[in-house]
KEMI-17359 format. One line per field, with one value per atom (N, C-alpha, C): residue number from 0; x, y, z. Coordinates in steps of 0.2 Angstrom, whole numbers. Layout:
BEGIN
n <- NUM; ... $
X <- X; ... $
Y <- Y; ... $
Z <- Z; ... $
***
This chain:
BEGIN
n <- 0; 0; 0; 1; 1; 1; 2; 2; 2; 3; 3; 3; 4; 4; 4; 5; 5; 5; 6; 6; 6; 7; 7; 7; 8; 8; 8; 9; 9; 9; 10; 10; 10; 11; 11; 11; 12; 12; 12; 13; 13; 13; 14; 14; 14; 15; 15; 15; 16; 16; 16; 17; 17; 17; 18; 18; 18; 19; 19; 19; 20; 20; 20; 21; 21; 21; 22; 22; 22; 23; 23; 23; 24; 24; 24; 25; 25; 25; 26; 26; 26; 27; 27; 27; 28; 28; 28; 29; 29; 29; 30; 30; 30; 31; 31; 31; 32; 32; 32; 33; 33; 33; 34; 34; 34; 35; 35; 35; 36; 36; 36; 37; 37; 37; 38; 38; 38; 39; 39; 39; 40; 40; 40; 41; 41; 41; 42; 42; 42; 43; 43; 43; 44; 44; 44; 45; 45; 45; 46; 46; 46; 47; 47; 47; 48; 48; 48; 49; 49; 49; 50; 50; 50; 51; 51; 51; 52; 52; 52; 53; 53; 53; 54; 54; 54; 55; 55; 55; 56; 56; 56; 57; 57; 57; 58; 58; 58; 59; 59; 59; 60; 60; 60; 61; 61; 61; 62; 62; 62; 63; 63; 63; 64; 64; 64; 65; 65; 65; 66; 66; 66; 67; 67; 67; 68; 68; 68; 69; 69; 69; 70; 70; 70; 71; 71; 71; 72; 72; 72; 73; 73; 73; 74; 74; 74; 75; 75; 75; 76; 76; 76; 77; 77; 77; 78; 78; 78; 79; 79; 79; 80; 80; 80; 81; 81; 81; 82; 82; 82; 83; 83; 83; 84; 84; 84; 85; 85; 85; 86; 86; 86; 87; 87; 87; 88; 88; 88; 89; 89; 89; 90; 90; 90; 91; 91; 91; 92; 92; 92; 93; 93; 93; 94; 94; 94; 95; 95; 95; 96; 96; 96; 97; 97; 97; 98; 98; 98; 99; 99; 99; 100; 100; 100; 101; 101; 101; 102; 102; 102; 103; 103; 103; 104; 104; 104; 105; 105; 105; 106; 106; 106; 107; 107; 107; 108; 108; 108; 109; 109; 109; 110; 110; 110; 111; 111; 111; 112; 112; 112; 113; 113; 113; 114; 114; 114; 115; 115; 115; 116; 116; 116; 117; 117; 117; 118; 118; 118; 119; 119; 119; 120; 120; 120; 121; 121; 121; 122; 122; 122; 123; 123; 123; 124; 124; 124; 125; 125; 125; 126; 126; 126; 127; 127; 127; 128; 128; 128; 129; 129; 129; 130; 130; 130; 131; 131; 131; 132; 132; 132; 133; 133; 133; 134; 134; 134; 135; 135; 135; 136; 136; 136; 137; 137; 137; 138; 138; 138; 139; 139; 139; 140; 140; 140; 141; 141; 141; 142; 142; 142; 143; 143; 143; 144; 144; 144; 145; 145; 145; 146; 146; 146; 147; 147; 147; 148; 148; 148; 149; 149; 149; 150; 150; 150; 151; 151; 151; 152; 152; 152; 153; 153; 153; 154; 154; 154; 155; 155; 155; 156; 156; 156; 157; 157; 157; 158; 158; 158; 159; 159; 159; 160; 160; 160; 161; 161; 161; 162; 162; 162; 163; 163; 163; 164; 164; 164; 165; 165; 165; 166; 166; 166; 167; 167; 167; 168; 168; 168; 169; 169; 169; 170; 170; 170; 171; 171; 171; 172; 172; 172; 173; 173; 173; 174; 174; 174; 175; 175; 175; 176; 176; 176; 177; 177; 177; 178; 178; 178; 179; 179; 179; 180; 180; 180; 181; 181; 181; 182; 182; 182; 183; 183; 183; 184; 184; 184; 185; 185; 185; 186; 186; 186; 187; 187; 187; 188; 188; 188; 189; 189; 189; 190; 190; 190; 191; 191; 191; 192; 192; 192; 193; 193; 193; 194; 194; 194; 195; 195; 195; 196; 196; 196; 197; 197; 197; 198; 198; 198; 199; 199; 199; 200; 200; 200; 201; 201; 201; 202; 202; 202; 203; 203; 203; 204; 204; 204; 205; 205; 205; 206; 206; 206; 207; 207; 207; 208; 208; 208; 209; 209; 209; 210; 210; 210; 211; 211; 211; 212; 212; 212; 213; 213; 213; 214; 214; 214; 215; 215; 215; 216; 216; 216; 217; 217; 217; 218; 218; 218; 219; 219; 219; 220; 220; 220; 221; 221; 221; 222; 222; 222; 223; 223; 223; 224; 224; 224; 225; 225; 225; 226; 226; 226; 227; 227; 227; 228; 228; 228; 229; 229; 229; 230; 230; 230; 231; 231; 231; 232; 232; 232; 233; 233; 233; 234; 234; 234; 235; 235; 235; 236; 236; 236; 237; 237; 237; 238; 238; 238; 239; 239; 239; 240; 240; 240; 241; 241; 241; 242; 242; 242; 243; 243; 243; 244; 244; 244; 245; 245; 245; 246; 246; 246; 247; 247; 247; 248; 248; 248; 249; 249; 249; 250; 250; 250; 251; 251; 251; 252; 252; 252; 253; 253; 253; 254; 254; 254; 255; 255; 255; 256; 256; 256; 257; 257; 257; 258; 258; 258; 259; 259; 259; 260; 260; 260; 261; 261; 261; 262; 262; 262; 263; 263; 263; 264; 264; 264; 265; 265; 265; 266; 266; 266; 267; 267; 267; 268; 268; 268; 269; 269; 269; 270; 270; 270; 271; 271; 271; 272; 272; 272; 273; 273; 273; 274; 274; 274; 275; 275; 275; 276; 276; 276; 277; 277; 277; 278; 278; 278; 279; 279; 279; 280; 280; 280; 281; 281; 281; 282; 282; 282; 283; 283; 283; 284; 284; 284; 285; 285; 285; 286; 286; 286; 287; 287; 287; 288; 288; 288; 289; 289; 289; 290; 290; 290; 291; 291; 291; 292; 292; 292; 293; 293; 293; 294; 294; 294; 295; 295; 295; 296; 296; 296; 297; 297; 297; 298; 298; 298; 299; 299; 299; 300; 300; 300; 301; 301; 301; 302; 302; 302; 303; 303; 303; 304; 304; 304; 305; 305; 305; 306; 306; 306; 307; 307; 307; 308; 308; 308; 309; 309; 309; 310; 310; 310; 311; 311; 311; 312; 312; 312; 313; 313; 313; 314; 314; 314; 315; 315; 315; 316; 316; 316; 317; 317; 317; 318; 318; 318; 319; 319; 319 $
X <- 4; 0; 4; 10; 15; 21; 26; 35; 37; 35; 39; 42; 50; 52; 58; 57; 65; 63; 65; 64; 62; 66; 63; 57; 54; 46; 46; 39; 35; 33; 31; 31; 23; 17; 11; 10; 6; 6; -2; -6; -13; -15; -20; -22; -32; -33; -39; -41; -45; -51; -46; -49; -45; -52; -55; -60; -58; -62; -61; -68; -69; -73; -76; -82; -87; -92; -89; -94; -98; -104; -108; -112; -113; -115; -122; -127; -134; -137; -145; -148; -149; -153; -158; -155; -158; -159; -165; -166; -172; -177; -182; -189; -190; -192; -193; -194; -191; -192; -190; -190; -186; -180; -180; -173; -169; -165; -162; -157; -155; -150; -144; -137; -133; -125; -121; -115; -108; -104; -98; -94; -96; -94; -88; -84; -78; -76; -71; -68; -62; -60; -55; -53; -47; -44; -45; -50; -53; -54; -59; -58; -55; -58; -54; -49; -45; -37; -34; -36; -31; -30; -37; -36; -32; -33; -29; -20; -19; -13; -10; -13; -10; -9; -15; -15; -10; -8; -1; 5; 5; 11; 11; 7; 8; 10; 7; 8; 14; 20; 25; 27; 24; 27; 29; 30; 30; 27; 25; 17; 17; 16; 15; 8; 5; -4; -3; -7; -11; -18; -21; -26; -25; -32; -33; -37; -32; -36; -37; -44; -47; -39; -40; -36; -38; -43; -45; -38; -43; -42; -39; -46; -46; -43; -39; -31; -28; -25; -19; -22; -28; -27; -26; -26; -22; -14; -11; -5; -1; -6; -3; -2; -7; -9; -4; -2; 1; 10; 13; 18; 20; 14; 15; 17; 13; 13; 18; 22; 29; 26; 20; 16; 19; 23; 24; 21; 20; 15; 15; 22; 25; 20; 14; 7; 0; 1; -5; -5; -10; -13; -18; -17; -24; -25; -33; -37; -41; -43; -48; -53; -56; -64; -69; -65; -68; -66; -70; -66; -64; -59; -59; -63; -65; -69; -72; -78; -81; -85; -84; -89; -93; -100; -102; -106; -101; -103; -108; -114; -117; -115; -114; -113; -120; -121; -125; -121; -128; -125; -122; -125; -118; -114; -109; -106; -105; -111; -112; -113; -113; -113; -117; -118; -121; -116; -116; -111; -114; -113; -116; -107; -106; -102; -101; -98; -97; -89; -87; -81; -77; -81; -79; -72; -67; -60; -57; -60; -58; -61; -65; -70; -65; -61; -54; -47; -49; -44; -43; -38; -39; -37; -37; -32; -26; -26; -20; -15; -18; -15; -11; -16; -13; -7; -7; 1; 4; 5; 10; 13; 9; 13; 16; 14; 19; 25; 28; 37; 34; 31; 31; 28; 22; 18; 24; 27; 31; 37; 39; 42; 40; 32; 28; 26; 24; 25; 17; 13; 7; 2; -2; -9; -15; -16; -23; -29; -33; -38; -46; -49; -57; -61; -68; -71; -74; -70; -72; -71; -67; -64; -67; -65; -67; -64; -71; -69; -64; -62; -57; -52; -50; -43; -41; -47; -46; -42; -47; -44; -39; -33; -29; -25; -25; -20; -21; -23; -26; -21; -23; -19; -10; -10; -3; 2; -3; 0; 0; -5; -3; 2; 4; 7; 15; 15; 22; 23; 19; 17; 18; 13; 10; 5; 5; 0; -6; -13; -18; -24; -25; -31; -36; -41; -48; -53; -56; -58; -67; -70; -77; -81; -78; -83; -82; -88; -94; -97; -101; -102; -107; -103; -108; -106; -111; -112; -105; -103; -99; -91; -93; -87; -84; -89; -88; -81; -82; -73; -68; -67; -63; -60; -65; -63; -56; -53; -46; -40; -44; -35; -34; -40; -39; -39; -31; -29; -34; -35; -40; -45; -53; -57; -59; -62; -61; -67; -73; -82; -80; -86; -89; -96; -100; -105; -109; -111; -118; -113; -109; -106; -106; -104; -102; -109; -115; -121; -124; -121; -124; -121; -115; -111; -113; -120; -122; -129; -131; -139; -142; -138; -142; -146; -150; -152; -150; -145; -141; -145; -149; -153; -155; -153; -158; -151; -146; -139; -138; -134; -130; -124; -119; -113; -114; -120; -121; -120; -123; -124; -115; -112; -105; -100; -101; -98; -103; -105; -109; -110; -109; -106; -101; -94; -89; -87; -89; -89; -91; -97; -100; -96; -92; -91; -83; -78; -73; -76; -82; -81; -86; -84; -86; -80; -74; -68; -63; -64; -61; -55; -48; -44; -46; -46; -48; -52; -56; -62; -62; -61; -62; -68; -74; -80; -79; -78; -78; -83; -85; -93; -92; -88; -88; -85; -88; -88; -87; -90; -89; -83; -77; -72; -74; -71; -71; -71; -74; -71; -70; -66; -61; -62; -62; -64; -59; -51; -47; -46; -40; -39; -40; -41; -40; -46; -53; -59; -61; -67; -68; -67; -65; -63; -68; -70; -70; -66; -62; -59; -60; -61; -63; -60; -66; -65; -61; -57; -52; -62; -65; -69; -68; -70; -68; -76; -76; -80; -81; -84; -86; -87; -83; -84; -89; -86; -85; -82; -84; -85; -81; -81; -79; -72; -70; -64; -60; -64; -63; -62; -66; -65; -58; -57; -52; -44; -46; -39; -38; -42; -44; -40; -41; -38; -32; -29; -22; -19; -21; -19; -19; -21; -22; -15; -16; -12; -4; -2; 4; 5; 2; 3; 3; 0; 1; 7; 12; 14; 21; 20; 26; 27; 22; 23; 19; 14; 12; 7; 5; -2; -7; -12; -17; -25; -23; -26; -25; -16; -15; -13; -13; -13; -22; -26; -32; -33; -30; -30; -28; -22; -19; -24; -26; -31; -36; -40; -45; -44; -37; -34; -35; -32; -32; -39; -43; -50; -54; -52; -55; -52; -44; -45; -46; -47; -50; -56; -60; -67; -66; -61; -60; -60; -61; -59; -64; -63; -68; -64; -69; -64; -62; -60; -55; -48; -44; -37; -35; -37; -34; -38; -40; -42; -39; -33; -28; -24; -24; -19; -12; -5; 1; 2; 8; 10; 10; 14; 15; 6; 1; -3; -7; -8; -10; -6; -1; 3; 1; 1; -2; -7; -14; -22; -20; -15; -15; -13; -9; -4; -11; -14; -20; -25; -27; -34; -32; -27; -26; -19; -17; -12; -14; -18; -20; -23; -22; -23; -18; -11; -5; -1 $
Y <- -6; 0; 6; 6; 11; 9; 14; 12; 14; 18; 19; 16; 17; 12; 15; 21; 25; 29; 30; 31; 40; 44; 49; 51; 58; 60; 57; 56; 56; 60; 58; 66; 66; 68; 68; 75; 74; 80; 78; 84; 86; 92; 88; 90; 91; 98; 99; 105; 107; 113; 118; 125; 130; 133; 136; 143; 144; 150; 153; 150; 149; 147; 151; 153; 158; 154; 151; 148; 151; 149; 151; 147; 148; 143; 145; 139; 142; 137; 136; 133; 126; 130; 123; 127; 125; 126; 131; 135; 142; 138; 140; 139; 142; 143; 148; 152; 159; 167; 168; 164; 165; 167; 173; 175; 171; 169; 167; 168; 170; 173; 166; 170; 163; 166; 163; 167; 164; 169; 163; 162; 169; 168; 169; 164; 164; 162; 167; 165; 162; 158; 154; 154; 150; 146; 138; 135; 129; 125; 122; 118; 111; 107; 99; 98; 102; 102; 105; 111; 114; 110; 109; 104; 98; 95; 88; 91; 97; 97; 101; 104; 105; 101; 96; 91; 85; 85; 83; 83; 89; 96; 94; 93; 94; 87; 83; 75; 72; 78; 76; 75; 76; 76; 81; 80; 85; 86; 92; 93; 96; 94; 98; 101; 107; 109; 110; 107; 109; 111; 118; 122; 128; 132; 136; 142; 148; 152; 161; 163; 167; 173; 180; 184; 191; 187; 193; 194; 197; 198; 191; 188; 182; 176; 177; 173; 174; 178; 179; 175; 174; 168; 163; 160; 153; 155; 160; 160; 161; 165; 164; 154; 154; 147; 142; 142; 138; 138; 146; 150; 145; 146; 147; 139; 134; 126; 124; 126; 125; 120; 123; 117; 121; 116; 118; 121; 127; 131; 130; 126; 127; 128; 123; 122; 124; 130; 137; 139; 137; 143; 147; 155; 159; 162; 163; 162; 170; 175; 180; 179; 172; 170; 169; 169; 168; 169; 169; 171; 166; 166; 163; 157; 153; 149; 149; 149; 152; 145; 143; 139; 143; 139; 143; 136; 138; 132; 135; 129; 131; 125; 126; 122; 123; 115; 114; 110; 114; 112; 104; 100; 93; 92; 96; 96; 95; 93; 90; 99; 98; 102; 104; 107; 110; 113; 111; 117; 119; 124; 125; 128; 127; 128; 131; 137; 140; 137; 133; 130; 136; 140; 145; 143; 146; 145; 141; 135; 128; 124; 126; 124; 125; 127; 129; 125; 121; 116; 109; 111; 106; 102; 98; 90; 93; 97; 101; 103; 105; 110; 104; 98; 93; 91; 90; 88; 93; 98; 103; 101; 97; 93; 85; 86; 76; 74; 81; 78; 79; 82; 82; 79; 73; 66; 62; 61; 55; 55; 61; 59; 59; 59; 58; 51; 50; 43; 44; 49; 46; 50; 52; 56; 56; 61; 63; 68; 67; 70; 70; 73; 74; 76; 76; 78; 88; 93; 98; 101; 98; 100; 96; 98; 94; 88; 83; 74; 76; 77; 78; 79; 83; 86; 79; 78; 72; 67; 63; 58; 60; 64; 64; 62; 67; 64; 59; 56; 47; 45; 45; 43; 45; 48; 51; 46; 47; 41; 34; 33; 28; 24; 28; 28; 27; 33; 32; 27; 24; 18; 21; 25; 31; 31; 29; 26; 31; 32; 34; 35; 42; 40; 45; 41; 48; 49; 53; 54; 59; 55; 54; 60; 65; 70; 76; 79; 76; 71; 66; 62; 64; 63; 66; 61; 60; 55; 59; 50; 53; 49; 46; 43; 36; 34; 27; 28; 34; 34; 34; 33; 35; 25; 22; 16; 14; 10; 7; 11; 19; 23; 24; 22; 24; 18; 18; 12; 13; 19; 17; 23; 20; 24; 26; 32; 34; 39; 36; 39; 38; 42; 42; 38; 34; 29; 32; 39; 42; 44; 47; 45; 40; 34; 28; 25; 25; 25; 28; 34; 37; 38; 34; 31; 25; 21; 16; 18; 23; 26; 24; 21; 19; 27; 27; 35; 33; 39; 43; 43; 46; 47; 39; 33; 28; 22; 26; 23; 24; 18; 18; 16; 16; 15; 7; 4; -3; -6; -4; -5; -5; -2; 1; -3; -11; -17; -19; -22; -22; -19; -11; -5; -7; -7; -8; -13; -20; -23; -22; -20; -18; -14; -9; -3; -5; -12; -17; -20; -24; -26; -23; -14; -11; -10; -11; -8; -6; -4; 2; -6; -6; -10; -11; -6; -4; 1; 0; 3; 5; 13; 13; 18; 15; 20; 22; 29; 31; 31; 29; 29; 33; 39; 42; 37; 42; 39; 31; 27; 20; 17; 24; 20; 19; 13; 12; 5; 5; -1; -2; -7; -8; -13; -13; -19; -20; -25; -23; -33; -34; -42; -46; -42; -48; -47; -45; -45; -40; -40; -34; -34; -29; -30; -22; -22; -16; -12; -7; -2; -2; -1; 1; 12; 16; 21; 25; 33; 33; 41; 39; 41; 49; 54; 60; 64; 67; 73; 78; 75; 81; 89; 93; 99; 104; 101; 102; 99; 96; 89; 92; 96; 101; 98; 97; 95; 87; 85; 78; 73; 71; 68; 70; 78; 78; 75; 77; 75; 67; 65; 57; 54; 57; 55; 60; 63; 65; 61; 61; 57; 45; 44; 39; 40; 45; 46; 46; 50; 50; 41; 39; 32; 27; 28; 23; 25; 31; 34; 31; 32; 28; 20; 15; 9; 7; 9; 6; 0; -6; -7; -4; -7; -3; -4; -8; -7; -2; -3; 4; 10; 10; 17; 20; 16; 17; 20; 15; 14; 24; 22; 31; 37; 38; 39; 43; 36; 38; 41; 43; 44; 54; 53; 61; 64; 60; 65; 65; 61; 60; 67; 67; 74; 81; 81; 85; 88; 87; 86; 88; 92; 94; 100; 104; 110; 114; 121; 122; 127; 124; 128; 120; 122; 116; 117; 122; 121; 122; 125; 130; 121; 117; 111; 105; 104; 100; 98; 91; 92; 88; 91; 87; 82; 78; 71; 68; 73; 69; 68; 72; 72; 66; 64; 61; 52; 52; 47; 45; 48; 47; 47; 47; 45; 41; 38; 30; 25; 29; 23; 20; 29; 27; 23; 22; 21; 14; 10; 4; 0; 3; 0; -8; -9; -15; -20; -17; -22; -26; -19; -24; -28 $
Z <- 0; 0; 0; 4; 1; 2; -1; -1; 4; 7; 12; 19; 19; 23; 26; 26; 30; 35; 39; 46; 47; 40; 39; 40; 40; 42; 34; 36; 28; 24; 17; 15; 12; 11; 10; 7; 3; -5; -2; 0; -1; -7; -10; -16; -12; -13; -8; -8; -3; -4; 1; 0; 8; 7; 12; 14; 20; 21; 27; 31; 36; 39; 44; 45; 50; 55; 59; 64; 68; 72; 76; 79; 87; 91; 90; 89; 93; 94; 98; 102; 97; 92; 87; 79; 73; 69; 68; 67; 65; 58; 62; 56; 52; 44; 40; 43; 41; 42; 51; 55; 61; 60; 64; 68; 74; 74; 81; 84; 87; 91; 91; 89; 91; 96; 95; 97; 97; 102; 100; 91; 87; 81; 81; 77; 75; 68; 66; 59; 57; 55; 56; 48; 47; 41; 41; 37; 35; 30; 27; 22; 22; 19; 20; 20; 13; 11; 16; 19; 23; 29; 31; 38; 38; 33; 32; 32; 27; 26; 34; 38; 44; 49; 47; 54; 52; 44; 44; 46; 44; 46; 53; 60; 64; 69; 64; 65; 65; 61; 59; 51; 48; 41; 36; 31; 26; 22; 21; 19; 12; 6; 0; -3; -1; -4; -11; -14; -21; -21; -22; -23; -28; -26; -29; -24; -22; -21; -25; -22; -26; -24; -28; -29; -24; -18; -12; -7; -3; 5; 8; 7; 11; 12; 4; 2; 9; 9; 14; 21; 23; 31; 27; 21; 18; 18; 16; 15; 22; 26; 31; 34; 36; 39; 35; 30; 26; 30; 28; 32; 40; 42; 51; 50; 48; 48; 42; 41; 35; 30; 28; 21; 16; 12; 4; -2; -2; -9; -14; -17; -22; -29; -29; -33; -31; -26; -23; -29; -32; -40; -36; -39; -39; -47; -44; -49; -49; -51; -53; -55; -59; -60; -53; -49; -40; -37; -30; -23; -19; -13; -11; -7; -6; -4; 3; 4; 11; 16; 20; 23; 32; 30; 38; 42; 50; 53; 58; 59; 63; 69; 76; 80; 86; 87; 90; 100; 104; 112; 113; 109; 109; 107; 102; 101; 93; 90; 82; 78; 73; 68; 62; 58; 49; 47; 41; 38; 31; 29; 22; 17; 13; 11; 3; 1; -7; -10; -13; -13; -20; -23; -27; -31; -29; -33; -32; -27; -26; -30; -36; -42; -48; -47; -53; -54; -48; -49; -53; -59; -62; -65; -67; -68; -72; -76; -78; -73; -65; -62; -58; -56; -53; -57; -62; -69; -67; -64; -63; -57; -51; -45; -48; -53; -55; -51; -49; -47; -38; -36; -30; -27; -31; -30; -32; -34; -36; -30; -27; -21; -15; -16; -8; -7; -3; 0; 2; 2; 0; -2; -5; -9; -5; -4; 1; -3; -3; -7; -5; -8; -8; -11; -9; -16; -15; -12; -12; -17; -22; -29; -33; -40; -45; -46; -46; -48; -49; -57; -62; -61; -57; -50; -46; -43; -38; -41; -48; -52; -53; -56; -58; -53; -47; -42; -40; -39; -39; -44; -50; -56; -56; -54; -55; -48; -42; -37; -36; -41; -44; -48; -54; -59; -56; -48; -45; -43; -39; -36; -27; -26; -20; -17; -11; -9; -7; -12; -14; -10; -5; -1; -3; -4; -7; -1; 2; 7; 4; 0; -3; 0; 3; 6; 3; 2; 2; -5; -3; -6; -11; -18; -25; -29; -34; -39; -44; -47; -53; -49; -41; -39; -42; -46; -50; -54; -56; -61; -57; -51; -47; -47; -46; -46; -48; -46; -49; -49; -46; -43; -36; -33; -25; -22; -19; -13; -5; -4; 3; 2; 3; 4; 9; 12; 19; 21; 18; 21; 29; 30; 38; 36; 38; 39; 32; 35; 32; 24; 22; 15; 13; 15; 12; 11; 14; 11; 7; 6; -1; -6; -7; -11; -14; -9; -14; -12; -13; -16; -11; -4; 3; 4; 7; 13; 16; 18; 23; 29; 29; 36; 39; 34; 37; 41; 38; 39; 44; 48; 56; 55; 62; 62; 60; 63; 64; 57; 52; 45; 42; 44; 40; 39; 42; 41; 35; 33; 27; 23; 24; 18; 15; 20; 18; 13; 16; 12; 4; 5; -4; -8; -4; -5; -10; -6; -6; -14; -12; -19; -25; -24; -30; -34; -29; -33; -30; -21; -18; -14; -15; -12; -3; -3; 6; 6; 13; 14; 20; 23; 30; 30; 36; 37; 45; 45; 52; 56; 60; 65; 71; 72; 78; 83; 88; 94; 95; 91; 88; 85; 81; 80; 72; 70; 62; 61; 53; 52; 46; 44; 40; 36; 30; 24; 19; 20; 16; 10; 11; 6; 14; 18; 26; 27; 25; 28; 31; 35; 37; 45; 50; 57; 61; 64; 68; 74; 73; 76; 82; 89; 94; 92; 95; 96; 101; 101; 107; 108; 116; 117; 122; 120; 123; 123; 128; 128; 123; 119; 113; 115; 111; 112; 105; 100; 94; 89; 84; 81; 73; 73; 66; 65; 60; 56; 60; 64; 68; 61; 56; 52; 46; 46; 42; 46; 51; 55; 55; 57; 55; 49; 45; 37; 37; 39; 40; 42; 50; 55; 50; 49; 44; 38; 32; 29; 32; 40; 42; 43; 44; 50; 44; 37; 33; 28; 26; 25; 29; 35; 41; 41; 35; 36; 41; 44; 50; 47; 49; 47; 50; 41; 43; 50; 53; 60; 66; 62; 68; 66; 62; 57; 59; 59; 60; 68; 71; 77; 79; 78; 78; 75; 71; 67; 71; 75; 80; 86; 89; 94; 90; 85; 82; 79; 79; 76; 84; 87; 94; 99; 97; 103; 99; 89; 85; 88; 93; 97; 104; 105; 113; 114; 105; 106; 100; 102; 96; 91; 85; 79; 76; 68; 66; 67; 63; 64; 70; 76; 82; 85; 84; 87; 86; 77; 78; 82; 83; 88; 89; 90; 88; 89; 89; 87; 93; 100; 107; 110; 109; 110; 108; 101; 99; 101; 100; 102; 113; 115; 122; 124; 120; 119; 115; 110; 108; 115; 119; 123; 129; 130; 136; 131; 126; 124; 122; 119; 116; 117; 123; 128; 129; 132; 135; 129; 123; 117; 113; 118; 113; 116 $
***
């Protein structure tokens, strides 16, 4: 699943979304034409790409982004954010047809979430732009991706990690038709329950964690080598050539739920990147979207390597 074998950090190329992210706390969701009071607004620097590629950066590896941002203001907290986490911009394209990309999170008092999101100049990225990163995919040691961008963007760098022989992770969110092409370039699929069901036209809403053993499997012999569906608090489970097994979860006091699944798949790309197997690469995995959830905000919420490594020792110590 990947070459790498040297004791060196690893080096992981994100190819993926950046916006700026507007959060606010409130009670419930508002009914048509209701006003509701919320608070606690905060603006951050967010996106599946960015969050992945920092929570690799702080996982310990070496980070290369591939995006696109708009020609505003609102670039500069990417360029910063990128700066302060020593990610590599060498393939940061901007673009004047859009603006930078915007998400707004609504957070609710258990700690779950809504997000709406305008992906704008992250819609400009394109299979073209991905051939401009060829040389700095061929000496990573693994691809991390998602659907925030165009298929077409996604597939390439797939194709391209392949072609190195790079081990390949597409992270399906959010979950849109048109992922059948993707087949036979992604070494590990990476849904949470409720994607991975509507990835095979299940309802979302009728989907449990319970069900995801059964997904996986389907999901395995659609095409995908490995299959991991994350279930929260539940942990994951995993469908690869050894069968399917369930993860036990690392269980913490939700504060805010927000970008726990990107870190998860960072957290996953550094630990399969570093040779680990894929149990405990999962293993580790859970330990980082789980303390992603202790704090609120996504990037000011990842959390480092000793952190992450000492919720693995406390949480699955007594299984080794």
């Amino acid at each position: 699943m990947t070459r790498h074998t040297k004791k060196t950090a690893p080096t992981i190329t994100v190819v993926g979304s950046f916006t700026v992210d507007m959060m606010m706390r409130i009670p419930r969701l508002p009914v048509y034409g209701e006003t509701l009071l919320g608070s606690s607004f905060l603006q951050a620097p967010g996106g599946k790409g960015a969050n992945q590629a920092v929570a690799c950066a702080r996982l310990g590896a070496n980070v290369n982004y591939v995006g696109v941002l708009g020609m505003d203001s609102m670039a500069e907290a990417a360029l910063e954010l990128f700066r302060q986490e020593g990610i590599g911009t060498e393939c940061l394209f901007r673009t004047d047809e859009a603006a930078t990309g915007v998400g707004f999170v609504l957070q609710f008092p258990d700690g779950n979430n809504v997000c709406l999101t305008d992906m704008a100049a992250n819609q400009h990225l394109s299979a073209d732009m991905v051939d401009r990163a060829a040389s700095l995919i061929e000496e990573s040691d693994a691809v991390l991706t998602c659907l925030e961008i165009p298929t077409d963007a996604a597939l390439r760098s797939m194709e391209l990690a392949r072609k190195h022989g790079v081990c390949s992770i597409l992270n399906p969110a959010p979950a849109i038709a048109g992922i059948e092409k993707l087949k036979g370039h992604v070494d590990v699929l990476t849904p949470n329950h409720v994607e991975a069901a509507a990835l095979l036209n299940i309802d979302p809403d009728a989907a449990t964690s319970a069900d995801a053993v059964a997904i996986a499997r389907t999901l395995r012999e659609e095409g995908f080598p490995a299959v991991i569906i994350t279930c929260g608090e539940d942990g994951a489970v995993i469908a690869d050539g050894c069968g399917e097994m369930k993860v036990l979860g690392a269980k913490v006091q939700a504060v805010d739920t927000t970008g726990a699944g990107d870190t998860f798949n960072a957290a996953l790309a550094v630990a399969i990147a570093e040779g680990k197997p894929l149990a405990e690469a999962v293993m580790f995995a859970n330990c980082a979207g789980a303390l992603a959830c202790m704090k609120v905000g996504c990037v000011a919420a990842i959390p480092y390597r000793d952190e992450v490594e000492e919720r693995f020792r406390s949480t699955y110590s007594a299984m080794n």
